[in-house]
Structures are given as structure tokens and as C-alpha cells.
C-alpha positions as CSV (number, residue, x, y, z in Angstrom):
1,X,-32.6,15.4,-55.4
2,X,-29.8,13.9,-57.2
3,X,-27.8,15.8,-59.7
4,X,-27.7,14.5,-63.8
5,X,-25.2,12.7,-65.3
6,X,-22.4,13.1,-61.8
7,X,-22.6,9.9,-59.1
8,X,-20.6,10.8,-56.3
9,X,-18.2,13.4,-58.0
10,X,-16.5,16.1,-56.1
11,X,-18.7,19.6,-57.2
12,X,-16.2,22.2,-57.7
13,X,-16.3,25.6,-58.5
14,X,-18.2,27.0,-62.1
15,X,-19.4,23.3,-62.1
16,X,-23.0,23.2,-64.2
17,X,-25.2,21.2,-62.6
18,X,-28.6,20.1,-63.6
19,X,-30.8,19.5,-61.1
20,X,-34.4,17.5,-60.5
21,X,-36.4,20.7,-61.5
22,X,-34.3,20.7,-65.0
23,X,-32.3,23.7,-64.5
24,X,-28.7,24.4,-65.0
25,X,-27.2,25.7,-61.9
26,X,-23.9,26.7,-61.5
27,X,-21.5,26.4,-58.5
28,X,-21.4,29.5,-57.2
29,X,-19.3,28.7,-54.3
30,X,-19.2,25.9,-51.5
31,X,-17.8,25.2,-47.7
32,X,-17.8,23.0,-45.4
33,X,-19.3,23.1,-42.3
34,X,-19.6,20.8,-38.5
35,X,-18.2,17.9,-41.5
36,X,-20.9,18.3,-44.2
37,X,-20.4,20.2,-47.7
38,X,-22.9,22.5,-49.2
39,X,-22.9,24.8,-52.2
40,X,-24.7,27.7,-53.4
41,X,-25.9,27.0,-56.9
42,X,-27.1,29.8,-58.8
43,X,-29.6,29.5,-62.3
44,X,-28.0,29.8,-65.2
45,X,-31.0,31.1,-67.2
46,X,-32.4,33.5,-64.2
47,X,-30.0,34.6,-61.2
48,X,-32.6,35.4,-59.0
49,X,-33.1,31.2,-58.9
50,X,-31.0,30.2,-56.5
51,X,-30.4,27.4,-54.2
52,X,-28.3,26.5,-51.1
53,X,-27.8,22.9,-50.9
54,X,-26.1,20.5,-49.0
55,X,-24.1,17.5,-50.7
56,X,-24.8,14.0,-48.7
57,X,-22.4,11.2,-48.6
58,X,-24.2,9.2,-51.2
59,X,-23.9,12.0,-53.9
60,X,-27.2,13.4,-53.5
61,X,-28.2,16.8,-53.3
62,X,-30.6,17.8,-50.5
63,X,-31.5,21.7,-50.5
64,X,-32.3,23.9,-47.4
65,X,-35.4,25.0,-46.3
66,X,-35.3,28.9,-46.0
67,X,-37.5,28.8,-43.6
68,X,-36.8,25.4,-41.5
69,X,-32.8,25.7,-41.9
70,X,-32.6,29.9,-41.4
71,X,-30.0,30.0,-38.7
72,X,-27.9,27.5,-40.9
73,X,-28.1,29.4,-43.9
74,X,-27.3,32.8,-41.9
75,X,-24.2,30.4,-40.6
76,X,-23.5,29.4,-44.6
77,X,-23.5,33.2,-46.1
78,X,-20.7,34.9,-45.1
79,X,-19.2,32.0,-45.7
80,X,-19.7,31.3,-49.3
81,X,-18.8,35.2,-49.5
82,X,-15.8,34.5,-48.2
83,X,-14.8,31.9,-50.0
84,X,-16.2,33.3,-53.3
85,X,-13.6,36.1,-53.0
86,X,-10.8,33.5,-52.6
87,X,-11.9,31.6,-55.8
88,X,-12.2,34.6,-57.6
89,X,-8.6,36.3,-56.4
90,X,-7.4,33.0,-57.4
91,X,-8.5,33.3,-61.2
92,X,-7.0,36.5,-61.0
């Protein structure tokens, strides 16, 4: 899936992002991990919409599989968490 209107831009924090579906996501947090980005987007117009996804070297935006990708996503959680609470601390 490749994300509207952004070819090959870094994705930062509070980014919206639209995605192949036509929602507007935003960037709820992101990390790296074994060298490959990912970010957890979350739906603008429904929180319970939301998406962890990893960012390839072209630009494109491939999501996880809950249920082929589990122990990545159990790897990716705490985390986003933890790097959530650093964005936000630093906006405070």
C-alpha cells in the first residue's frame, strides 16, 4: 500500500496519512527494529481502526498480519508505548 500524496518522506510523529483503504490515519508512534521502521497508525474517524505497519525502503507502506506477524507485533508494542511516552513528555 503506498501512502497519498508522500514518496519516500520521513513519517514522523502526528503525521496524517491516507492510506489505500481512504482513511486518514495518524502517526501514533514509530521505532525501529533489526533495521526496518514501522508505525502504529491509528484512524482518525474511528480509534478502534488501527494498523501497525512497516515503512519499506521504497516508501511504501506494507501492514502486519495479526495473525502471520504476532510475535513481531508482541516485539513492536511495548515499544511504540515506550516511545509514545517520550514524544509526549517531549510536547510537554
Amino acid at each position: 500500500m503506498k501512502r497519498e500524496g508522500q514518496d519516500n518522506m520521513e513519517v514522523e510523529y502526528q503525521d496524517i496519512i491516507t492510506l489505500s483503504d481512504e482513511n486518514k490515519y495518524v502517526v501514533a508512534s514509530k521505532v525501529n527494529l533489526n533495521n526496518s521502521r514501522y508505525v502504529y497508525l491509528v484512524d482518525i474517524n474511528n480509534n478502534k481502526n488501527l494498523k501497525f505497519v512497516e515503512i519499506e525502503q521504497d516508501g511504501f507502506l506494507s501492514e502486519l498480519d495479526s495473525d502471520i506477524d504476532k510475535e513481531l507485533i508482541k516485539q513492536l508494542i511495548p515499544l511504540f508505548y515506550n516511545n509514545s511516552i517520550k514524544d509526549i513528555g517531549k510536547m510537554l
